[in-house]
VOKOL-257204 format. One line per 10 residues: their letters; for each residue y negated, x, z negated of C-alpha. Coordinates in nm, 2 decimals, padded with zeros to 4 digits. Each point is the difference from the previous one (the first is absolute). Layout:
a = Y/X/Z | ...;
END
This chain:
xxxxxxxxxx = -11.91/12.45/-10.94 | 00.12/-00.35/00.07 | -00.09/-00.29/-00.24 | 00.27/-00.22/-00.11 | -00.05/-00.29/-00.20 | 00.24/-00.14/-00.20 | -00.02/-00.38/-00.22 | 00.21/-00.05/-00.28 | 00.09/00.27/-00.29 | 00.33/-00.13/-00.07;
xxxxxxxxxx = 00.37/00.21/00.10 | -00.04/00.03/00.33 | -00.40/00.00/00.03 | -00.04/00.32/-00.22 | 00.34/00.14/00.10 | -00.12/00.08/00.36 | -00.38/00.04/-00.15 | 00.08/00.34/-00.19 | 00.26/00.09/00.28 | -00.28/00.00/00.27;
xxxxxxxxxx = -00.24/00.17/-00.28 | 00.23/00.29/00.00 | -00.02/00.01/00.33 | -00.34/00.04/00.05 | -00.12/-00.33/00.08 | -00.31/-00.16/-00.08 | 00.13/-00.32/-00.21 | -00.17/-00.31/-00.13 | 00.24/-00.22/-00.22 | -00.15/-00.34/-00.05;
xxxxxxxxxx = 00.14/-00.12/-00.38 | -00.09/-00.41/-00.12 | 00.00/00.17/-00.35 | -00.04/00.32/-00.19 | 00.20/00.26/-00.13 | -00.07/-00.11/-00.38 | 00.02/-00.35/00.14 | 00.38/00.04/00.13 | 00.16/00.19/-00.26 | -00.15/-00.25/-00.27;
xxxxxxxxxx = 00.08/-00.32/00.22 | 00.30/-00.20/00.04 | 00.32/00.10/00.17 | 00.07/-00.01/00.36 | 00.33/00.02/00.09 | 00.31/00.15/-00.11 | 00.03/00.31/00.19 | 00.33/00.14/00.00 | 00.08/00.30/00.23 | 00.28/00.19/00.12;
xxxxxxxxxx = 00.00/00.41/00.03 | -00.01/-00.02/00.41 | -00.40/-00.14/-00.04 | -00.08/00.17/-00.37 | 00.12/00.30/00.26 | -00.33/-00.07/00.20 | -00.23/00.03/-00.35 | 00.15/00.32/-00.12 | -00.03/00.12/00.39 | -00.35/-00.02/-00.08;
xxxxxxxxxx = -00.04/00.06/-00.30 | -00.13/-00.34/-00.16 | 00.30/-00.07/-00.20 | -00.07/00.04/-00.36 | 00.26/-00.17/-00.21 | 00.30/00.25/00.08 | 00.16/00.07/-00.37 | -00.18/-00.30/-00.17 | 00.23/-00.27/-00.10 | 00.18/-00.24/00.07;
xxxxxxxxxx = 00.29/00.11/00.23 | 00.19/-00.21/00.22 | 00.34/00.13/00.05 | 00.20/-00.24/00.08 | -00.04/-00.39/00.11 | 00.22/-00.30/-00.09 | 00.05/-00.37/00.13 | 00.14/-00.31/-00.14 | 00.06/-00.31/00.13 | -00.08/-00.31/-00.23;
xxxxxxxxxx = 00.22/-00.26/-00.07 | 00.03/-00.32/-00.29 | 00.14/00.21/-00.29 | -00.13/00.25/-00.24 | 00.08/00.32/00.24 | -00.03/00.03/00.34 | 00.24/-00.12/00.25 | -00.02/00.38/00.18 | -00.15/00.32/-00.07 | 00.01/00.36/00.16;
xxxxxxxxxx = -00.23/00.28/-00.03 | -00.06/00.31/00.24 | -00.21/00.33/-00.07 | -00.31/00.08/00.19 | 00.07/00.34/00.19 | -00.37/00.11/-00.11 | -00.17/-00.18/-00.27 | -00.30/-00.25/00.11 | -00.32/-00.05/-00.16 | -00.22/-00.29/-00.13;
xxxxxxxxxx = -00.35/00.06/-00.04 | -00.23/-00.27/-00.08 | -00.28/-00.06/00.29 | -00.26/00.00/-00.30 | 00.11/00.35/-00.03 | 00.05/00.16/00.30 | -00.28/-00.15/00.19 | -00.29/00.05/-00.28 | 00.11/00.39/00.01 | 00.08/00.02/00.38;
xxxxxxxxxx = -00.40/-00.17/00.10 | -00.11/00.25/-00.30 | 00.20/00.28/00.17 | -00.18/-00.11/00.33 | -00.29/-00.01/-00.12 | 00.01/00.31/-00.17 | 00.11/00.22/00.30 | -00.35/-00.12/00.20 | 00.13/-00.31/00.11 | -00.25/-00.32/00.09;
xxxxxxxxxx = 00.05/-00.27/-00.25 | -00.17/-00.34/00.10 | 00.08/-00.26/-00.25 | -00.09/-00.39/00.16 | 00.24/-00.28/00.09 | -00.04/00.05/00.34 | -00.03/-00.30/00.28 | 00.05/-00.03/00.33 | -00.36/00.08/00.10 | 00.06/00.31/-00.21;
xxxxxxxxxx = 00.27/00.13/00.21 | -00.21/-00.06/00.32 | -00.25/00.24/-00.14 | 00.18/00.26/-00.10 | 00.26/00.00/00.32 | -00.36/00.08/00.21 | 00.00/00.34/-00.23 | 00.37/00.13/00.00 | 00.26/00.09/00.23 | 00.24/-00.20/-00.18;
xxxxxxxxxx = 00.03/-00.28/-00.24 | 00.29/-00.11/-00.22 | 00.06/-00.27/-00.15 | 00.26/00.03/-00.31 | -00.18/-00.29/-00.22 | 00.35/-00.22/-00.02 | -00.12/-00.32/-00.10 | -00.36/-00.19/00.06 | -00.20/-00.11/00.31 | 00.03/00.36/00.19;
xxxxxxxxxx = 00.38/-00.04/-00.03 | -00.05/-00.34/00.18 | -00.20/00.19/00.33 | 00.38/00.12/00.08 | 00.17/-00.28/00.20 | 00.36/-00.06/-00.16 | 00.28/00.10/00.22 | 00.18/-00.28/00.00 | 00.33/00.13/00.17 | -00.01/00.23/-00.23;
xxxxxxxxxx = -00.08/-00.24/-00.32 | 00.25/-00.28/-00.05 | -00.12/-00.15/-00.31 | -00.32/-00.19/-00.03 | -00.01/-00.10/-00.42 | 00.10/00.26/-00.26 | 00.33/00.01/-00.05 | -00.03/00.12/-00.39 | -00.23/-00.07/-00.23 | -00.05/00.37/-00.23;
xxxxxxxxxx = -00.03/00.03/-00.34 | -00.06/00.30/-00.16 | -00.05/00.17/-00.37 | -00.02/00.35/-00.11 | 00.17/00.07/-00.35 | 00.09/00.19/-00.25 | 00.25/-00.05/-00.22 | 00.25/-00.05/00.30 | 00.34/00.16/-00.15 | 00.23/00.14/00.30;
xxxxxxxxxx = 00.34/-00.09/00.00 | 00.24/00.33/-00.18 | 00.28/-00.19/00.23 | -00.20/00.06/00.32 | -00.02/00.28/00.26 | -00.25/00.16/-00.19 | -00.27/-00.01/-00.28 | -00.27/-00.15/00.29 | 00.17/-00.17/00.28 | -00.12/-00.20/00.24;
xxxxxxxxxx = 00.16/-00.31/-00.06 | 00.00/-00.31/00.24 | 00.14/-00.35/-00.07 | 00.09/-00.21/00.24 | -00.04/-00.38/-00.10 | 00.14/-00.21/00.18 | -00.25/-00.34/00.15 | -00.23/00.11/-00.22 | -00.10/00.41/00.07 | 00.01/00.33/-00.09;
xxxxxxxxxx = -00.10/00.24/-00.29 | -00.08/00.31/00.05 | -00.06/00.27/-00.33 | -00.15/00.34/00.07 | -00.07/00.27/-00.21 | -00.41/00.12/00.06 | -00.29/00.17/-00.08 | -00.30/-00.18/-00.13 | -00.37/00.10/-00.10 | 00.15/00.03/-00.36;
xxxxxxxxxx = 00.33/00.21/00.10 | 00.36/-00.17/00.05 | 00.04/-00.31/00.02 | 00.27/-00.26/00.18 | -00.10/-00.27/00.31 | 00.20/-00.29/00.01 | -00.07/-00.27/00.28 | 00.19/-00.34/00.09 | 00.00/-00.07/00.35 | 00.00/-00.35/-00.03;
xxxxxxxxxx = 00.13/-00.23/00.28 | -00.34/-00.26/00.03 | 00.00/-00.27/-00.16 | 00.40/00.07/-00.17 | 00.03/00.09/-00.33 | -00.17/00.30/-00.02 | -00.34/-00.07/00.16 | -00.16/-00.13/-00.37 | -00.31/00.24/-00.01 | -00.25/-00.23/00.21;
xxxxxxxxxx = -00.15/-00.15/-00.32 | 00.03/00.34/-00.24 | -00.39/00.08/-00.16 | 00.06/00.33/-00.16 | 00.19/00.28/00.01 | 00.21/-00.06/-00.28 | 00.10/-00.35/00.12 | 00.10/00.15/00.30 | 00.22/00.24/-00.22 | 00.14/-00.24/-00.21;
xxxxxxxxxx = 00.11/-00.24/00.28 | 00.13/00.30/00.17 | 00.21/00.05/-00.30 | 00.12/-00.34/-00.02 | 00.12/00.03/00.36 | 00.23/00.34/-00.11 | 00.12/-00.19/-00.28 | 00.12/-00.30/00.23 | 00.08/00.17/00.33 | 00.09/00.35/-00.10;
xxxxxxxxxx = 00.20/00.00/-00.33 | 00.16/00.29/00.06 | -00.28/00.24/-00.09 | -00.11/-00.16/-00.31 | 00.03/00.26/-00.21 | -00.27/00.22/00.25 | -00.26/-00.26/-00.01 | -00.03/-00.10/-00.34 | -00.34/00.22/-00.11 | -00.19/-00.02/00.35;
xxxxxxxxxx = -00.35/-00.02/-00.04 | -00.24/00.08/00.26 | -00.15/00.36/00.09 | -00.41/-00.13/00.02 | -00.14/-00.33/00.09 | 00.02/00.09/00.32 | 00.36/00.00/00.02 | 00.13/-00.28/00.20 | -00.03/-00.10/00.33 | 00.10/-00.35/00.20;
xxxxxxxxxx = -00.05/-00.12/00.35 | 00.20/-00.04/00.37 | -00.08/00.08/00.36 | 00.20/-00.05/00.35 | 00.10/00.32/00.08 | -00.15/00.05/00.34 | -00.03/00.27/00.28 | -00.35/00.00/00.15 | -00.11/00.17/00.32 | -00.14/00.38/-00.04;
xxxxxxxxxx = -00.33/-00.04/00.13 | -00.26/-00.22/-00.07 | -00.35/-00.06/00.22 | -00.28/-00.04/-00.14 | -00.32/-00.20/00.05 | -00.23/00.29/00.21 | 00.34/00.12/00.20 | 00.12/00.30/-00.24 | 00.33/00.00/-00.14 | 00.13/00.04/-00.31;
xxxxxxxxxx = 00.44/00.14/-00.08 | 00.17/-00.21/-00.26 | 00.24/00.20/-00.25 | 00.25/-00.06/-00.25 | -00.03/-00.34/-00.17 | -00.28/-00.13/00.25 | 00.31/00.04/00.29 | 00.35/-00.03/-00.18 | -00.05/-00.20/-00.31 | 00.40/-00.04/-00.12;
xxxxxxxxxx = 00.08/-00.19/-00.30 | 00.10/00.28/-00.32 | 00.36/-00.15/-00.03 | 00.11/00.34/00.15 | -00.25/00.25/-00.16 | -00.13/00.10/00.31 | -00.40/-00.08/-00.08 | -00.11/00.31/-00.08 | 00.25/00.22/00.20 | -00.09/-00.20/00.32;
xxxxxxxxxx = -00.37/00.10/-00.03 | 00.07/00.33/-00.08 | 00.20/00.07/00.32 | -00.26/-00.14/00.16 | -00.23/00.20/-00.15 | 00.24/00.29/00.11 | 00.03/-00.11/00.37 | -00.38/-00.03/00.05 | -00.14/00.32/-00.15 | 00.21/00.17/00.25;
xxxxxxxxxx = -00.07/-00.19/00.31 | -00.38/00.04/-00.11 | 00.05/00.38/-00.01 | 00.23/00.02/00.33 | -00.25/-00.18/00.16 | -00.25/00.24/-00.07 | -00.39/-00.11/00.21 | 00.16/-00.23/00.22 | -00.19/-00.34/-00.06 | 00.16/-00.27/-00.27;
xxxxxxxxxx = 00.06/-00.27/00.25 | 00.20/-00.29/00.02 | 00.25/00.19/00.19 | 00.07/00.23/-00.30 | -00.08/-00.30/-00.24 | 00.26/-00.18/00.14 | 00.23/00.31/00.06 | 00.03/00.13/-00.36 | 00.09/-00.34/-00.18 | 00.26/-00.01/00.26;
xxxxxxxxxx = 00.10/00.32/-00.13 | 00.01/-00.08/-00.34 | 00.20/-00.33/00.06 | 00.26/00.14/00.20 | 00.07/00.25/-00.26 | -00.03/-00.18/-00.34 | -00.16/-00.38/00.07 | 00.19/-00.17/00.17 | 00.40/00.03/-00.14 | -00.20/00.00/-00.32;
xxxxxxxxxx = -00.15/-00.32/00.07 | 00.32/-00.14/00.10 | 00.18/00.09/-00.29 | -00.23/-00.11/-00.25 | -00.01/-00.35/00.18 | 00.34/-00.01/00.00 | 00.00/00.03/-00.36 | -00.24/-00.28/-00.03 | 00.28/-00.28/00.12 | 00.33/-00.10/-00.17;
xxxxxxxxxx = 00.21/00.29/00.05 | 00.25/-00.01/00.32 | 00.36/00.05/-00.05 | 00.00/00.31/00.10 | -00.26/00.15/-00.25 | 00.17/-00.22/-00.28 | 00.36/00.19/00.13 | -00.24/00.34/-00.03 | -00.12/-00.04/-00.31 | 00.31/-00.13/-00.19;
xxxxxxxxxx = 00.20/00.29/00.16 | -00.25/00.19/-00.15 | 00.12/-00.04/-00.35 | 00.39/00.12/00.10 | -00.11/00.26/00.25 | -00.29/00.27/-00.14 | -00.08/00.15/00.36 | -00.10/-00.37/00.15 | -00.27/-00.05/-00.32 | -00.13/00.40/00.00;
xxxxxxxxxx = -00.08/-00.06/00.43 | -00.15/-00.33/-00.12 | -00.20/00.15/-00.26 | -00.09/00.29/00.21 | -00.09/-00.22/00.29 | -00.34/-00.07/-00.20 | -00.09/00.36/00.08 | 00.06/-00.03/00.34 | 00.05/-00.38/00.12 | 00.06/00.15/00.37;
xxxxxxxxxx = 00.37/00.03/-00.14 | 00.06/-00.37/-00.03 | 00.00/-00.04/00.37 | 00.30/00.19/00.03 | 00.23/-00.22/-00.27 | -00.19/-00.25/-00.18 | -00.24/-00.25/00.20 | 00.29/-00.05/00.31 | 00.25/-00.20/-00.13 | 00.27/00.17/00.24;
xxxxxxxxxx = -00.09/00.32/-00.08 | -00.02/-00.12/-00.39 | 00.37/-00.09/00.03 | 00.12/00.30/00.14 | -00.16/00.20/-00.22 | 00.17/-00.17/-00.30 | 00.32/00.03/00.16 | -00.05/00.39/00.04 | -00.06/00.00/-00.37 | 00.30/-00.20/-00.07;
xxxxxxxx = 00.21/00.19/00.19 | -00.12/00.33/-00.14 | 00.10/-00.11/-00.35 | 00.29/-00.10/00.07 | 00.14/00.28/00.15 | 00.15/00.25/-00.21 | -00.13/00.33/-00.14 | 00.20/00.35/00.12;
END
């Protein structure tokens, strides 16, 4: 039985841990804290995901929120502007609802599930040294532990990485009390507000460790008007400054945000990173090697909700080049070979997309998305190009192939009906 070891319980960490279990391998999954400890903790992330990676859970069986509230039909976007309303808005249904599930909750019962079904827990902050160890004992070790000093053993691709300082600063709260909009697409869309010099908010509907809740986060340009949490002390002044930013930036939803108050203490969440691509494989001290996945290689910022569907195709893309391989040794040639896999398929237009969204928008992506707003099929391929980014290649990243796709549109409506 070949021993795979596996650092980090997070998405894509216990993802490909209980896929490999079910397989038959012999699985260690190295975890910084306990179950107890991560479902009682403070959030992670905000975790959206579309039904192409849900598709993956349910595949094998770990997906336990089907049925359970709240359901995301549709998703709407407005663009900000000085007045009272915004200066644009257009909404677009989801083809298959997505799902938010907070990290406190899915990763407490995934390491339980783990655990449960014979599964080796070992719960240490593990170093460097610690890796060398245990890479002396298995056939393979993974790295999925997305932040931290182990991330840091992956040398950043910098061809592949062209920022070097964060290019938003997050800020995050859980609520309830969040009332959805009876003029929007749905009674829990995704909503996204584009703010112009100053960010993005984004509102989705979730589940929390009490039940439903809403996640609202500003994006904030650093160091504009938005980027105010550096000094916050508590989570509810972090909730009421976030509050007075809605009031002054986003006046058009008033009437939603006006009983938010926070799901636990643990409820908010603030920081910024440089979204970077790293390199696969990482050598350590004694000669073994060790595979980087999901965060610890492709670390994009969550202006495109792409966080927790990136590690979970990852996730996807690995469990099946570990099976295909079958005794063949893990080596750096497979190491090497599987990311490359994994970026050609979902990283790397992903990657490009969600930098793109990052910069002021280009004049073609402003002509996009205001056509969006007179023409329904431009904003349901936007909206569906979160499900499957690959589709932006074809119309929405190439300015050229931007304009003739607008044109096509265009002409389409204009022509008449027999």
């Amino acid at each position: 039985m070949r021993r795979i070891l596996i650092v980090g319980a997070g998405q894509a960490g216990l993802h490909l841990a209980l896929g490999l279990q079910q397989h038959g391998y012999d699985v260690t999954v190295v975890s910084a804290r306990t179950a107890g400890e991560i479902e009682h903790g403070n959030v992670m992330s905000t975790q959206f995901q579309f039904d192409s990676t849900l598709r993956y859970e349910r595949d094998l069986g770990i997906f336990f929120w089907d049925g359970q509230p709240p359901h995301t039909p549709g998703t709407r976007f407005m663009l900000g502007g000085d007045g009272p309303a915004p200066a644009l808005e257009w909404s677009a249904p989801l083809k298959k609802p997505g799902a938010d599930i907070d990290q406190r909750v899915k990763m407490s019962r995934w390491l339980r599930l783990f655990e449960e079904r014979g599964g080796n827990v070992v719960i240490r902050a593990a170093t460097v040294s610690d890796l060398d160890r245990w890479a002396a004992d298995h056939d393979l070790v993974v790295v999925a532990a997305g932040k931290g000093p182990l991330a840091e053993l992956f040398e950043r691709d910098a061809a592949r990485s062209p920022y070097t300082r964060p290019q938003r600063m997050l800020s995050v709260v859980y609520v309830n009390g969040f009332q959805p909009d009876p003029a929007g697409p749905g009674d829990h869309s995704v909503d996204f507000h584009l703010l112009p010099g100053r960010g993005e908010l984004i509102v989705m509907p979730a589940i929390t460790t009490s039940g439903p809740c809403h996640i609202l986060f500003f994006e904030a340009i650093p160091g504009g008007a938005l980027d105010v949490f550096g000094d916050v002390s508590s989570p509810q002044e972090h909730l009421d400054r976030f509050v007075e930013l809605l009031e002054r930036h986003v006046p058009w939803v008033c009437e939603q945000y006006g009983k938010l108050e926070l799901t636990d203490a643990g409820g908010t969440l603030r920081g910024g990173f440089a979204p970077t691509v790293r390199r696969p494989v990482a050598t350590l001290p004694s000669g073994g090697r060790a595979l980087g996945m999901g965060d610890v290689v492709v670390a994009n910022d969550p202006i495109t909700a792409q966080g927790a569907n990136m590690a979970a195709r990852s996730a996807a893309v690995y469990l099946d080049a570990i099976i295909e391989h079958g005794d063949r040794p893990f080596d750096g040639t497979f190491m090497e070979g599987v990311f490359e896999t994994f970026w050609v398929r979902h990283g790397r237009v992903t990657t490009e997309w969600s930098n793109m969204a990052l910069a002021p928008p280009p004049p073609h992506v402003q002509e996009i998305l205001g056509a969006a707003s007179r023409f329904p099929a431009i904003g349901d391929r936007y909206i569906a190009g979160f499900d499957d980014p690959n589709d932006f290649t074809e119309w929405f990243l190439d300015p050229d192939k931007a304009a003739a796709y607008l044109a096509e549109v265009a002409g389409a409506a204009a022509r008449p009906v027999r």
